[in-house]
C-alpha positions, -999 to +999 in steps of 0.1 A: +225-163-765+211-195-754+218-194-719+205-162-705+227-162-672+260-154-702+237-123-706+261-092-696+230-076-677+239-101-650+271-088-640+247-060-625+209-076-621+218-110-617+191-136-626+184-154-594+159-178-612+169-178-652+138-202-657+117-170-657+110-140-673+134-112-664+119-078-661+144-048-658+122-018-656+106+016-633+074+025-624+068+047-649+039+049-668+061+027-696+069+007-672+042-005-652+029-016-684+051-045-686+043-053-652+010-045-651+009-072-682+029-099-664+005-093-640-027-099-658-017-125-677-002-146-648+037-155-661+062-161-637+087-133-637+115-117-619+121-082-616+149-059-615+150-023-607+169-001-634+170+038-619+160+066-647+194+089-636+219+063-639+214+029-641+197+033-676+230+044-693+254+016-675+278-008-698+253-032-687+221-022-693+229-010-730+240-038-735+203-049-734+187-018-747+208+005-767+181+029-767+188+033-727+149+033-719+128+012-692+114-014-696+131-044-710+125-079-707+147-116-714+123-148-722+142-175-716+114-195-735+113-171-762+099-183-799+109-212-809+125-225-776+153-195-780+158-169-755+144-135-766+157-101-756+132-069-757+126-037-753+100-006-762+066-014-744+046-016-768+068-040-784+067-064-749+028-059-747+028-072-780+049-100-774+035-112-744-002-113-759+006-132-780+027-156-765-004-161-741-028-156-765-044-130-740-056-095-744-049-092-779-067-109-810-052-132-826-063-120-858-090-101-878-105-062-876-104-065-833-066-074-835-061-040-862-085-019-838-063-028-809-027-020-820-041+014-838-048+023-799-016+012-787+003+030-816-020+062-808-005+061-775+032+053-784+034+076-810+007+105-793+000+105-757+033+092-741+056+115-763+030+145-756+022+140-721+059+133-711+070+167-726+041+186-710+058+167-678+090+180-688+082+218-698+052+215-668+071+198-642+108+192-642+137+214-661+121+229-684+094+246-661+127+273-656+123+281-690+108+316-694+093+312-728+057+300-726+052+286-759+063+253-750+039+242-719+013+261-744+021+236-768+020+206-749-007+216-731-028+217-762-018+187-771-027+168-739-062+189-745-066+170-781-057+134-769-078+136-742-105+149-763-098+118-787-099+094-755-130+108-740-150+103-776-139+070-778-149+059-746-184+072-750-203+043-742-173+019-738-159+004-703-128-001-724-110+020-753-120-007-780-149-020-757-126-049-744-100-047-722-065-052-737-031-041-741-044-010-754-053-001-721-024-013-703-002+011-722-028+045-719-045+042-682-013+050-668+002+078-689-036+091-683-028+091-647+004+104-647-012+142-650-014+135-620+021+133-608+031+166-632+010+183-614-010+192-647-047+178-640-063+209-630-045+228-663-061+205-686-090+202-672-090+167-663-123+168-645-142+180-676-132+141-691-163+124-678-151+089-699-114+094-689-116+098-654-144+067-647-122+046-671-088+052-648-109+049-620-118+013-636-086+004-647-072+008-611-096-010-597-086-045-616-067-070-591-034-072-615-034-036-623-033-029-583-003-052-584+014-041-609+013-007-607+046-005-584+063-030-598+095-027-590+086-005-557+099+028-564+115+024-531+131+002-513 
C-alpha cells in the first residue's frame, strides 16, 4: 500500500486529507489513548468514528484490523517513508513515541520501566476492569451467579492496590509522565462509568484518585479525551 487513499477503509471513512495520520477509533478508555497521544505529542491527524455495535465488524474496517477492536491508525509517513497500518493501543502508543521521540525513552532501564507499566495494563487492568464492566454493568449483571463480579471485583481490588503502591511518592506511575499513563488514567476512570467506584472502594486509593485527578487536568488529555465526540 503506498497510496493510503487505495486503502479499502475509505470506501466507508474516507480520508479527506491522506497527508495525515488517520485515526479510526471510540472514546473508550483504549481509545482515547490514541487520541489522547496525538494530542500530547502534537501530529496532525484526522479522525474517524468507528461505533463498538457495528461499525467495528464491517468488510471495511476488518480489513484494517482483523481483530475488530478500536483504535487503529494509517501513517502515511510510516518507517521508512512507507505507509503503516496499526492497531492494539499499546502497539500505536509505542509507535508514535517513538516516531516523536516523546514520552518514551529511547533506550536504557527508564525505556524497560515504561513498557513493563503499559504491558501491566494491557495484559491486567484493561482485561480485568472491562470484565468487571461487563459482569458489573452491562449483560452479564443478569447473570444470577455471583462468582463472577466477585472475581473481577477482586481483581480491580489487587491492581489498584499495585497502582496505589507505585504511586507513593510519584506524580507519575514511573515518576515521568509517559505512555504508561496514557494507557492506565483512563481505564482508572472508567469505574466510573461501570458504576463500580463505590464497590471497590475507590476513595480508599489516596495515589489513584490525585493522579486521575492530575492526568485530567493536562491541556492534551482534556482534548483528547473525547476524541472522536461520542456524539454527534
Amino acid at each position: 500500500m503506498n497510496n493510503i487513499a487505495a486503502h479499502p477503509i475509505n470506501k466507508r471513512w474516507p480520508a479527506k486529507n491522506p497527508e495525515v495520520i488517520q485515526l479510526y477509533s471510540f472514546p473508550t478508555p483504549n481509545g482515547v489513548k490514541a487520541s489522547i497521544m496525538l494530542e500530547e505529542i502534537g501530529l496532525e491527524y484526522q479522525t474517524h468514528k468507528v461505533s463498538l455495535m457495528g461499525d467495528v465488524n464491517t468488510p471495511e474496517f476488518l480489513s484494517l484490523n482483523p481483530n475488530n477492536k478500536i483504535p487503529a491508525i494509517i501513517d502515511p509517513n510510516g518507517p521508512d517513508g512507507e505507509p503503516l497500518v496499526l492497531f492494539e493501543s499499546g502497539a500505536i502508543l509505542i509507535y508514535l513515541a517513538d516516531k516523536t521521540g516523546k514520552l518514551l525513552p529511547k533506550s536504557g532501564a527508564e525505556r524497560y520501566e515504561t513498557l513493563q507499566w503499559l504491558m501491566f495494563q494491557m495484559g491486567g487492568i484493561g482485561p480485568m476492569f472491562g470484565q468487571l464492566g461487563y459482569f458489573y454493568k452491562f449483560a452479564g449483571s443478569e447473570i444470577e451467579d455471583e462468582r463472577p463480579v466477585e472475581r473481577y471485583l477482586g481483581e480491580t481490588k489487587r491492581l489498584l492496590n499495585v497502582v496505589e503502591k507505585q504511586l507513593e511518592g510519584k506524580d507519575w506511575i514511573t515518576g515521568t509522565y509517559s505512555i504508561a499513563d496514557i494507557a492506565i488514567a483512563p481505564w482508572l476512570f472508567a469505574l466510573n462509568y461501570y458504576g463500580a467506584r463505590e464497590e471497590v472502594e475507590w476513595d480508599s486509593y489516596k495515589n489513584a484518585v490525585a493522579y486521575v485527578d492530575r492526568f485530567f487536568q493536562r491541556p492534551a488529555v482534556d482534548r483528547g479525551k473525547n476524541i472522536p465526540p461520542m456524539e454527534d
